[in-house]
C-alpha positions as CSV (number, residue, x, y, z in Angstrom):
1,X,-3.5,52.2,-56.3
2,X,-7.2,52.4,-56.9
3,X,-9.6,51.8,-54.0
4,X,-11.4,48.8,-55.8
5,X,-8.3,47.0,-56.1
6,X,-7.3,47.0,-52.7
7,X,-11.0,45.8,-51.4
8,X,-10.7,42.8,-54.1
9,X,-7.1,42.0,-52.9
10,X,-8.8,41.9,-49.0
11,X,-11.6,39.7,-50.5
12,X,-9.4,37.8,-51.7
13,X,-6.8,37.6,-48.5
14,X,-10.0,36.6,-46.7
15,X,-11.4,34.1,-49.1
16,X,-7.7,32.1,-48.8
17,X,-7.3,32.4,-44.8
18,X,-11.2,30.9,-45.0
19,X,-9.7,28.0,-47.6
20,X,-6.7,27.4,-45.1
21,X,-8.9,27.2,-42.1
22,X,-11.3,24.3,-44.1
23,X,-8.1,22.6,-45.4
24,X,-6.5,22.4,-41.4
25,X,-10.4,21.1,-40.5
26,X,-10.3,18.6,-43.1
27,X,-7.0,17.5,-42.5
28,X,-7.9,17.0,-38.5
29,X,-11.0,14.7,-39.5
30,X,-8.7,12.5,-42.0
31,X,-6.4,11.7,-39.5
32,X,-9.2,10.8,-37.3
33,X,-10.1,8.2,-40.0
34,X,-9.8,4.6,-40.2
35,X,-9.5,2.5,-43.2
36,X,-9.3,-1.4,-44.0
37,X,-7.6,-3.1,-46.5
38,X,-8.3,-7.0,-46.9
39,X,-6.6,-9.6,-48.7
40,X,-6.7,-13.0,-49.3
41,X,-11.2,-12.6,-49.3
42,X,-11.0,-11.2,-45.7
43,X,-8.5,-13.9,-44.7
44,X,-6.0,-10.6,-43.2
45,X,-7.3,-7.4,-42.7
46,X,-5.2,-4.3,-42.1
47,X,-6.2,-1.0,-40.5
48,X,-4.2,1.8,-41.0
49,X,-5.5,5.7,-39.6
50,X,-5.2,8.6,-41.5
51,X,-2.1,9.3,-40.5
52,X,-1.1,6.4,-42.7
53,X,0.3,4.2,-39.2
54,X,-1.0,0.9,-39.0
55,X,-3.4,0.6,-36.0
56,X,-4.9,-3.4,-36.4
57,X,-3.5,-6.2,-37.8
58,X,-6.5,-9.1,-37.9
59,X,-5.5,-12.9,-39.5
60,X,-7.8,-15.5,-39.2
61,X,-6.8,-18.5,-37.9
62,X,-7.1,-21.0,-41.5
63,X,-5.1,-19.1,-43.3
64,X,-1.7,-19.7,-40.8
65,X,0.2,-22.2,-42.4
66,X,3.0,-22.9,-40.5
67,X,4.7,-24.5,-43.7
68,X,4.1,-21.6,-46.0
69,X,5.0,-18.6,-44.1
70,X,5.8,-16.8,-47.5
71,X,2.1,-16.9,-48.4
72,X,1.2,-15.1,-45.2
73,X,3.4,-12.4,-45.5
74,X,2.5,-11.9,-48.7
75,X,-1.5,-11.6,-47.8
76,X,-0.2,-9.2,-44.5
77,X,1.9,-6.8,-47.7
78,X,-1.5,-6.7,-49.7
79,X,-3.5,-6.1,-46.9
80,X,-1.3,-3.3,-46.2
81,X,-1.2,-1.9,-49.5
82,X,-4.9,-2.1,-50.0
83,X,-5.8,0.0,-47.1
84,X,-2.5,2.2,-48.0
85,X,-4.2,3.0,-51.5
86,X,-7.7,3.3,-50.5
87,X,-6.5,6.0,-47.4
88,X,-4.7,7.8,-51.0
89,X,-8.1,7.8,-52.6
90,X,-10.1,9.4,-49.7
91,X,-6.9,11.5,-48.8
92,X,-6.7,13.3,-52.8
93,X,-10.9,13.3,-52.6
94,X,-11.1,15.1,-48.7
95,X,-8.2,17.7,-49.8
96,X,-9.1,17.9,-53.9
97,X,-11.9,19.8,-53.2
98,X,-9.4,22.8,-52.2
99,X,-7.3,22.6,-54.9
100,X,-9.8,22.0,-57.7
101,X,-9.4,24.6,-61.0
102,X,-6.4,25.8,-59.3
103,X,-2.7,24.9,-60.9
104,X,-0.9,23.8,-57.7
105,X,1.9,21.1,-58.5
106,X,2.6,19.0,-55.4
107,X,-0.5,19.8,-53.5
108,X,-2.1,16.4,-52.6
């Protein structure tokens, strides 16, 4: 094996071990993350973290209805799924950043 190719091949080695160490950094400071998700304009707000666990549930007091229970639930699920899918978004931006150009199927 030529010398040149070895020297690349430890470039390289170095270059990913630098990438992993970013990724483990980036993934620390996600999970440090909160994120809301409202629903019914602000009427139930949801906080999940960024390890996706819901940390704060917050319903104003107008919108209990003690007759219509189903509409409640339904504003706690949105809530829920809003912050869910806005945690997805800053999740794929954070860790796309790694994976950008390269062809990695199941990454993030």
């Amino acid at each position: 094996m030529n010398r040149g190719g070895m020297g690349n091949m430890q470039k390289m080695m170095k270059q990913m071990q630098k990438m992993q160490k970013d990724m483990a950094k980036a993934q620390e400071e996600l999970a440090e993350k909160t994120i809301e998700g409202t629903a019914g304009g602000g009427m139930v707000t949801v906080t999940i973290n960024g390890n996706k666990e819901v940390v704060d549930v917050n319903i104003k007091e107008e919108v209990v209805d003690p007759e219509d229970i189903d509409m409640l639930q339904d504003l706690v699920l949105a809530a829920t799924n809003d912050a869910l899918k806005k945690m997805e978004e800053l999740t794929n931006d954070t860790m796309g950043k790694f994976t950008k150009g390269m062809n990695l199927p199941g990454m993030f």
